[in-house]
N, C-alpha and C positions, 0 to 999 in steps of 0.2 A: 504494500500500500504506500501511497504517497506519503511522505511525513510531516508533511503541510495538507490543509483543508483549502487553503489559496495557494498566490505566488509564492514562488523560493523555493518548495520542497525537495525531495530529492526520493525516491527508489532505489533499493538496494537485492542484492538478490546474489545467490553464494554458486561459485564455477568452481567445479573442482573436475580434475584428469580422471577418467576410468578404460577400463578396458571392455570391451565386449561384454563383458560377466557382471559388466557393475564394480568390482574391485579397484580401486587406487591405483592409477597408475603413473609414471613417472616422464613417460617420453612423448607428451603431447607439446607441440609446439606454441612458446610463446609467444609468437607475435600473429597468430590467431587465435588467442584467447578471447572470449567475448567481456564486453562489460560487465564489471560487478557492481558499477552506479550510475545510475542518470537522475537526471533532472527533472523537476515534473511540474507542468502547468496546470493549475485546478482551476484558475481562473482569478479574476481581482482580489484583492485584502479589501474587508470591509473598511468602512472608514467615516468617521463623522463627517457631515455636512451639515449647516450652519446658517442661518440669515442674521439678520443686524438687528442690535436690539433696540427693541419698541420704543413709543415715547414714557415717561414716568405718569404712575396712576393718579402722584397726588403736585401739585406745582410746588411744595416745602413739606419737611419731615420727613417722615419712614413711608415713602412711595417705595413701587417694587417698578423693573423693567422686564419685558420676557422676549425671548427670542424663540422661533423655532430650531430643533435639534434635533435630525433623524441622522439613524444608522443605516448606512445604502450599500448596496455592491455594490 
C-alpha cells in the first residue's frame, strides 16, 4: 500500500533471487533486478482554505469577527 493517503508516499515491496524451486538463490543478475521502491500519487494533500474576515458584530467592546474555513482536496 501506499504510505501516504495523498502526495509524497512511497510503495515498497521485497525482490529476492530464487531458483526454479523457490529456494535462494545467488546468481541472479544485478542490474536487472527490479525495484524495491517507488513512488506513489494518491492525489492532493488536503488543505485549508480560507476567506477574509467579516466586519465586527459590535462598532466598540467585545465584538467577534468570522470568516469562512473549509477543509478541501
Amino acid at each position: 500500500q501506499c504510505s501516504s493517503t495523498c502526495a509524497g508516499g512511497f510503495q515498497r515491496r521485497v525482490v529476492v533471487c530464487q531458483d526454479e524451486n523457490g529456494y535462494t538463490a545467488n546468481n541472479c543478475d544485478e542490474k536487472s533486478k527490479p525495484m524495491e521502491q517507488r513512488s506513489c500519487e494518491s492525489g492532493p494533500c488536503p488543505q485549508w482554505v480560507y476567506g477574509n474576515w467579516g466586519e465586527c458584530t459590535k462598532p466598540c467592546g467585545a465584538g467577534t469577527r468570522t470568516r469562512l474555513v473549509v477543509c478541501q482536496r
